[in-house]
C-alpha angles and dihedrals in degrees: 000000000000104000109015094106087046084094092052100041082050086051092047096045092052083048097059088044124279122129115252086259096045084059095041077048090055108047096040120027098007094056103048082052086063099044095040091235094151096181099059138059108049135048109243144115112302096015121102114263106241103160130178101201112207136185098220133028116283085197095069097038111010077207090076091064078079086068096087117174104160146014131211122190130183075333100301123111121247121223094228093183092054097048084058106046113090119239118224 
């Protein structure tokens, strides 16, 4: 599943020695530099509004962006409960 390893790589890169918003830097706008993916990595007007909503600062522990309260995607609100609710 695309993303659920995203936590874990964030907790790696602050143990071998980033800053919680070094790592944050490198999985978001850092890497769409790289990549020359000029639509991604930052908010801001003209890029796609992919937003992880959290309760607490992942800048000041990268476990808080665990924390997860909301999730925005191409501006639409996603209904996180019932992603993970099972359908029978």
């Amino acid at each position: 599943m695309p993303g659920i390893s995203m936590h874990t790589e964030l907790e790696l890169l602050v143990r071998l020695g980033l800053s919680p918003r070094e790592a944050l830097a490198a999985a978001t706008n850092n890497f769409a530099i790289q990549f020359g993916w000029n639509e991604l990595g930052q908010i801001a007007p003209g890029r796609r509004a992919d937003i992880l909503v959290v309760d607490s600062d992942p800048t000041a522990n990268i476990w808080n962006a665990r924390r997860i309260t909301g999730i925005v995607m191409d501006g639409n609100v996603v209904d996180r409960n019932a992603l993970l609710t099972l359908r029978k």
